[in-house]
C-alpha positions as CSV (number, residue, x, y, z in Angstrom):
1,X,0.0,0.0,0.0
2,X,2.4,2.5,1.2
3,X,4.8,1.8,-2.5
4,X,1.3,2.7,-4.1
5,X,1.0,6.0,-1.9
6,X,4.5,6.9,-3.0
7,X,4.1,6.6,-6.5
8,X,1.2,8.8,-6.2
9,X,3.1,11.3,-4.5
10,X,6.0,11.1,-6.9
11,X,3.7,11.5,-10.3
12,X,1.7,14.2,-8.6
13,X,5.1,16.1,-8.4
14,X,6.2,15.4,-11.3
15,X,3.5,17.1,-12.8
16,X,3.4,20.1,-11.1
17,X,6.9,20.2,-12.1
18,X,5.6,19.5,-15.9
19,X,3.5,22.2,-15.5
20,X,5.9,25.2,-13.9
21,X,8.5,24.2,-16.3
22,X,5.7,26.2,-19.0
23,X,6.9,29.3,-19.8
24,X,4.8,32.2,-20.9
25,X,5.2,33.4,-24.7
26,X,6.7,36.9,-26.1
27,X,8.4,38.0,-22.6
28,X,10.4,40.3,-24.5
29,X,7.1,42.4,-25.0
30,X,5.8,42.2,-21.5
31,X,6.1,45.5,-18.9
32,X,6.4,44.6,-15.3
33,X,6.8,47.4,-12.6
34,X,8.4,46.9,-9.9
35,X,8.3,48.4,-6.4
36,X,11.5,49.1,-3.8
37,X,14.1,48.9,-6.5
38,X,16.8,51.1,-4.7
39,X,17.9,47.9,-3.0
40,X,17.5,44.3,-1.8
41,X,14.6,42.4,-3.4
42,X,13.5,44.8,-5.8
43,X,17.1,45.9,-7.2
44,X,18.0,42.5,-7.8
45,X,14.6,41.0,-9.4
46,X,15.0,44.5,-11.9
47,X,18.8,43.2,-13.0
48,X,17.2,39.6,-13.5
49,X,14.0,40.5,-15.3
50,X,15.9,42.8,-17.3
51,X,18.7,40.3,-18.2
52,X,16.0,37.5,-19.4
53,X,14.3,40.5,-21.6
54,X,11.5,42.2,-20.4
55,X,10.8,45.7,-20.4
56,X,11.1,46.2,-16.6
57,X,9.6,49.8,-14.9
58,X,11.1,50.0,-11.6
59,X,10.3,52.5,-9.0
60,X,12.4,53.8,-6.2
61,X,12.0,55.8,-3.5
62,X,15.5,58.3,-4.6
63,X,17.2,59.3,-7.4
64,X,20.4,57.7,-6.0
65,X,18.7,54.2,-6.2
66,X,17.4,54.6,-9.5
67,X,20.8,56.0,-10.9
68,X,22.9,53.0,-9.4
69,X,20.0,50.5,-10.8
70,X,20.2,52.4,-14.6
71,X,24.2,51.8,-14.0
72,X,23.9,48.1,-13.9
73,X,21.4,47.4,-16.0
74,X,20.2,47.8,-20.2
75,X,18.7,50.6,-21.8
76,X,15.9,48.8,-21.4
77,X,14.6,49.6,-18.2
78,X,13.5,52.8,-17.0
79,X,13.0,54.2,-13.7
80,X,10.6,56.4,-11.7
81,X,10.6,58.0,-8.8
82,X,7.2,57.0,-6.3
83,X,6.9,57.5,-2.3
84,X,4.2,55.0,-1.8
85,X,2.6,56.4,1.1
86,X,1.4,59.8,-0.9
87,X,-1.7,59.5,-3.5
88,X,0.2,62.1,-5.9
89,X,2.8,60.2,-6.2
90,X,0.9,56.8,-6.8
91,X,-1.5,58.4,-9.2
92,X,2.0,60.2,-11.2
93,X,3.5,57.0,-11.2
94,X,0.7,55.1,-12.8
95,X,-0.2,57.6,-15.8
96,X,3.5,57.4,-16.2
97,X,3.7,53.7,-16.5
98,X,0.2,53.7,-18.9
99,X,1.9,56.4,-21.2
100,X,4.6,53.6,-21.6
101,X,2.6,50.6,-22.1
102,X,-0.3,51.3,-24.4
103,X,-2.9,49.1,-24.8
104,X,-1.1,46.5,-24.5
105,X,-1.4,47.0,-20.8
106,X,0.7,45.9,-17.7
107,X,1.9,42.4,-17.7
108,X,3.1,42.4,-14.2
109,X,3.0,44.6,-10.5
110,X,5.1,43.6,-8.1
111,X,4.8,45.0,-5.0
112,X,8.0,44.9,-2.8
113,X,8.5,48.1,-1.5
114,X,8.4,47.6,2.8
115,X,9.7,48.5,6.0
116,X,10.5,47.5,9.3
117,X,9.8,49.0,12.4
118,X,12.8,48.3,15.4
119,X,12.6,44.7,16.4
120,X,11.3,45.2,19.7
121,X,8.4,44.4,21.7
122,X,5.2,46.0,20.4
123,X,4.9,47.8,23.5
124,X,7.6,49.8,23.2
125,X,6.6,51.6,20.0
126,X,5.2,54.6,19.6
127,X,2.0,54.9,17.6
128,X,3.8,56.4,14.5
129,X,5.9,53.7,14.1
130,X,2.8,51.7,13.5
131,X,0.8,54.2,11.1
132,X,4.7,54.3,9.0
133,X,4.8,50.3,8.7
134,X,0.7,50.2,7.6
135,X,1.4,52.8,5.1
136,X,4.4,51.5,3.1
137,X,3.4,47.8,3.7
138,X,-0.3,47.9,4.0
139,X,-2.8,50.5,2.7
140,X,0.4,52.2,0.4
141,X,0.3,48.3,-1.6
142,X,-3.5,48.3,-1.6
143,X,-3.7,51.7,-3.2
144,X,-1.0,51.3,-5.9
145,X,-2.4,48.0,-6.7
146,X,-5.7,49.2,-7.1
147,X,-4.1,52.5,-9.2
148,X,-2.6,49.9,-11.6
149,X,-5.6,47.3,-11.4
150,X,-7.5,48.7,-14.9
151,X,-4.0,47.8,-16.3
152,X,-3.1,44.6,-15.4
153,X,-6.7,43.4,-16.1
154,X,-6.2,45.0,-19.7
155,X,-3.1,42.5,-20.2
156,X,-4.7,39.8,-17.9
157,X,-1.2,40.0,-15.9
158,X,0.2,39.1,-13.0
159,X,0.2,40.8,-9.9
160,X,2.8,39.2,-7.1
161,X,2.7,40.8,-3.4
162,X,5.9,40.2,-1.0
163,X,4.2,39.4,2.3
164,X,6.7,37.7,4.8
165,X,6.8,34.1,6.6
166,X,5.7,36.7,9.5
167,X,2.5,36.9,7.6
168,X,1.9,33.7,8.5
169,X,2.7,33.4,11.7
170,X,3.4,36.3,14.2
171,X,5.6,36.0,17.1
172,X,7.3,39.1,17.3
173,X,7.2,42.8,15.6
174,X,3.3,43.1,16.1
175,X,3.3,45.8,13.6
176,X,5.0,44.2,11.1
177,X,3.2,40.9,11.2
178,X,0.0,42.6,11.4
179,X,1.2,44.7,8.0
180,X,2.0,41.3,6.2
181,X,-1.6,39.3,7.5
182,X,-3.0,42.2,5.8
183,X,-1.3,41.4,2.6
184,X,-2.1,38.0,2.9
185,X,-6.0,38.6,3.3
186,X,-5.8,41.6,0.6
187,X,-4.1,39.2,-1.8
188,X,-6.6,35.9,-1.2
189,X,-9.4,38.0,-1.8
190,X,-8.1,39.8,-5.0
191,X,-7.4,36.5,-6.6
192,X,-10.6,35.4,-6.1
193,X,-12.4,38.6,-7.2
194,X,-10.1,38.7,-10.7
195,X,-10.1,35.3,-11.5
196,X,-12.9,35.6,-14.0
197,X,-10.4,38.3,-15.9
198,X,-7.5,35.9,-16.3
199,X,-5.8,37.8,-13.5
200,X,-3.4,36.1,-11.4
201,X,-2.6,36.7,-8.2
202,X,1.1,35.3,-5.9
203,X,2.2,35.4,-2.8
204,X,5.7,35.4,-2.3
205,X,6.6,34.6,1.6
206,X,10.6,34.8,2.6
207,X,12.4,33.6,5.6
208,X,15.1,35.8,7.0
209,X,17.6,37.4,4.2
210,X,20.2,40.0,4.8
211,X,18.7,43.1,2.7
212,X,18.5,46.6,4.2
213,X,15.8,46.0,6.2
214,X,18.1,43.8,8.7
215,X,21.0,45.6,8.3
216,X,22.5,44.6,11.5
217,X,23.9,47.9,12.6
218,X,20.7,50.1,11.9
219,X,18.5,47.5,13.1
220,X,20.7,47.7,16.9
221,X,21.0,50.9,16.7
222,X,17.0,51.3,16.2
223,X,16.7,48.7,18.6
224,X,18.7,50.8,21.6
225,X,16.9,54.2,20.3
226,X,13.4,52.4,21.0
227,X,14.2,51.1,24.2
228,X,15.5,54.0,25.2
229,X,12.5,56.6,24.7
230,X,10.5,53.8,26.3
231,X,8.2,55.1,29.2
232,X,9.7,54.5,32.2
233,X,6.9,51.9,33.9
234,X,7.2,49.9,30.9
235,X,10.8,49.9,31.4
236,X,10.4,49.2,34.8
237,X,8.1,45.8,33.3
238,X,10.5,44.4,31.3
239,X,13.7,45.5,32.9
240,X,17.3,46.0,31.6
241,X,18.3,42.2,32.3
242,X,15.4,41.5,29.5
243,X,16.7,44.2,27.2
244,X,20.2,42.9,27.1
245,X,18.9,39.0,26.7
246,X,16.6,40.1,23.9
247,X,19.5,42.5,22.5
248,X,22.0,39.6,22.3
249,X,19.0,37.4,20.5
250,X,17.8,39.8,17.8
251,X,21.8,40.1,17.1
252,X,21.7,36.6,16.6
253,X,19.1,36.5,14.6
254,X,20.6,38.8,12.1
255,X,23.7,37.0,11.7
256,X,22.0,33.7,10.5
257,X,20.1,35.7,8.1
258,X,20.4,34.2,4.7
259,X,22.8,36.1,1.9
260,X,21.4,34.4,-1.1
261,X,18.1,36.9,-2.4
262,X,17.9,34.6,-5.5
263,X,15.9,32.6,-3.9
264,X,12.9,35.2,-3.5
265,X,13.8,36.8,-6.6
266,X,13.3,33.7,-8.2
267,X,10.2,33.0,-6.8
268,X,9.1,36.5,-7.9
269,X,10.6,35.7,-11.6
270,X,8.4,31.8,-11.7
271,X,5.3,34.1,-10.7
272,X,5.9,36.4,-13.7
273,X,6.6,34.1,-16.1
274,X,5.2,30.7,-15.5
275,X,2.2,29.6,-17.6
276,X,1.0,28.2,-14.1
277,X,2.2,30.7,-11.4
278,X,2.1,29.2,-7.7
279,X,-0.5,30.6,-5.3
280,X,1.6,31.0,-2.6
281,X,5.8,30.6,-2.9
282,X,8.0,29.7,0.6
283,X,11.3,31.3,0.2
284,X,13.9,30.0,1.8
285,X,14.8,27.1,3.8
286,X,14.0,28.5,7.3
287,X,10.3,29.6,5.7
288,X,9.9,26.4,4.2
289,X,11.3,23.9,6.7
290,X,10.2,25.6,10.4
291,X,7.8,28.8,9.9
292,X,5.0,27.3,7.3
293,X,5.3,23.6,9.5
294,X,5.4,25.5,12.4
295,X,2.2,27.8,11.5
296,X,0.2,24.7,11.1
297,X,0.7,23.0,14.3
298,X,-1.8,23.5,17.2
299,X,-1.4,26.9,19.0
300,X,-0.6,25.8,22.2
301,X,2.2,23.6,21.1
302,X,3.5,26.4,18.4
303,X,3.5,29.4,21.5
304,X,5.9,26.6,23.2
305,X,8.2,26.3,20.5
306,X,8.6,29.9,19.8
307,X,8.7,31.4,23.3
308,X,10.5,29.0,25.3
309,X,13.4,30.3,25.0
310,X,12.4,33.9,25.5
311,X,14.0,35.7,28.3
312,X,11.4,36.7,31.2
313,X,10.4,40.2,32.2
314,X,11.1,41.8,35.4
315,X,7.8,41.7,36.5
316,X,6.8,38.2,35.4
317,X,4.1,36.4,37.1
């Protein structure tokens, strides 16, 4: 029985293999704009899409990014400057990318552009911090998207949204997590509203990678700054002893962060390109082999596992 079960499991793979391996036709006359290109994620899926062919918009947030991106990269690709938390800028940004594309429409959106608050407690932020993380990774992705919707539904595109493995299960950085389930609900239910206009809708969920977001110095450095203008009962709370134990762990943290971005970026590229795009892609080995497992276990037994070796507060019960 189980050499039957096997064999079932090994022919159902390789046919979803079969079926990824399809690649979509005339690439080479395909736009894709892409969001958060001055760095990380974004730079590097720009260079790749733009080295397989395809006319690749990016947008970044400074002129600096976009010059160093333009340096590396063919005449192909152009650039635009968009600050995704301001309407004008959105709205700018989108006449300028249908001026370029016709009505031939826009193959692909890619929404990368994010932040990340300090990686603290959520009780030691201050309400801005919050509002800034909603409107780069939340409501600022839902209002470009919907800016650049008419477009994509012209072309019957793609439209692939960076969430996080923290989008699917929150242990720490409330803000941030709560920012990425958003994403994760505003995708699901966009895929299911545009799927009768040939629409297609991916997820792309990555581990922990080394981009400018966990820069290890500016992510301590943020770190001390937050603790620091904490009120002082909350300080009191936790205690210093905490701080320093959960310090020395988000340092940690950062140092096993993976170097190799090619594995989102490809992700992003199989969502673009594939004549069968995934639903949902895992990237990287901690995303795939602990976070998605760990996000489907019972909650009791998934608190354990991530907080058990959390350092206690001060004022623990």
């Amino acid at each position: 029985m189980w050499l039957y079960v096997a064999a079932l499991v090994g022919l159902w793979y390789l046919l979803r293999w079969y079926r990824e391996k399809q690649v979509v036709s005339h690439l080479r006359d395909k736009y894709v704009f892409i969001t958060g290109c001055d760095s990380g994620f974004g730079h590097l899926l720009a260079r790749q899409l733009d080295l397989r062919g395809l006319r690749v918009l990016a947008a970044c947030l400074t002129e600096k990014g976009a010059q160093q991106l333009r340096d590396q990269t063919s005449d192909r690709l152009e650039t635009v400057i968009l600050d995704v938390t301001k309407t004008e800028s959105i709205s700018a940004a989108t006449q300028w990318v249908k001026e370029r594309v016709g009505d031939r429409g826009l193959w692909g959106l890619v929404n990368n552009a994010g932040i990340f608050h300090p990686h603290c407690c959520s009780e030691w932020l201050k309400m801005e911090a919050y509002m800034d993380v909603f409107k780069v990774n939340l409501t600022g992705l839902i209002e470009l998207t919907l800016s650049m919707l008419p477009l994509v539904r012209r072309a019957r595109g793609r439209i692939v949204n960076v969430s996080s493995v923290l989008g699917r299960i929150a242990f720490f950085g409330g803000v941030y997590c709560s920012s990425k389930y958003g994403v994760e609900a505003f995708s699901d239910t966009l895929r299911r509203e545009l799927q009768h206009f040939g629409v297609k809708i991916s997820i792309v969920e990555p581990g922990y990678f080394r981009t400018g977001m966990t820069d290890l110095q500016e992510c301590l450095e943020k770190l001390k700054q937050a603790w620091e203008e904490v009120p002082a009962h909350i300080k009191e709370a936790y205690g210093q002893q905490f701080f320093e134990a959960h310090y020395n762990g988000v340092k940690q943290g950062l140092l096993t962060c993976s170097t190799n971005l090619n594995l989102v970026t490809d992700c992003m590229e199989h969502a673009l390109t594939s004549v069968h795009p995934r639903t949902r892609y895992s990237a990287g080995w901690d995303s795939q082999f602990f976070f998605i497992p760990l996000s489907y276990l019972p909650t009791s037994l998934s608190d354990y596992i991530l907080t058990r070796s959390w350092p206690k507060p001060a004022q623990a019960v």
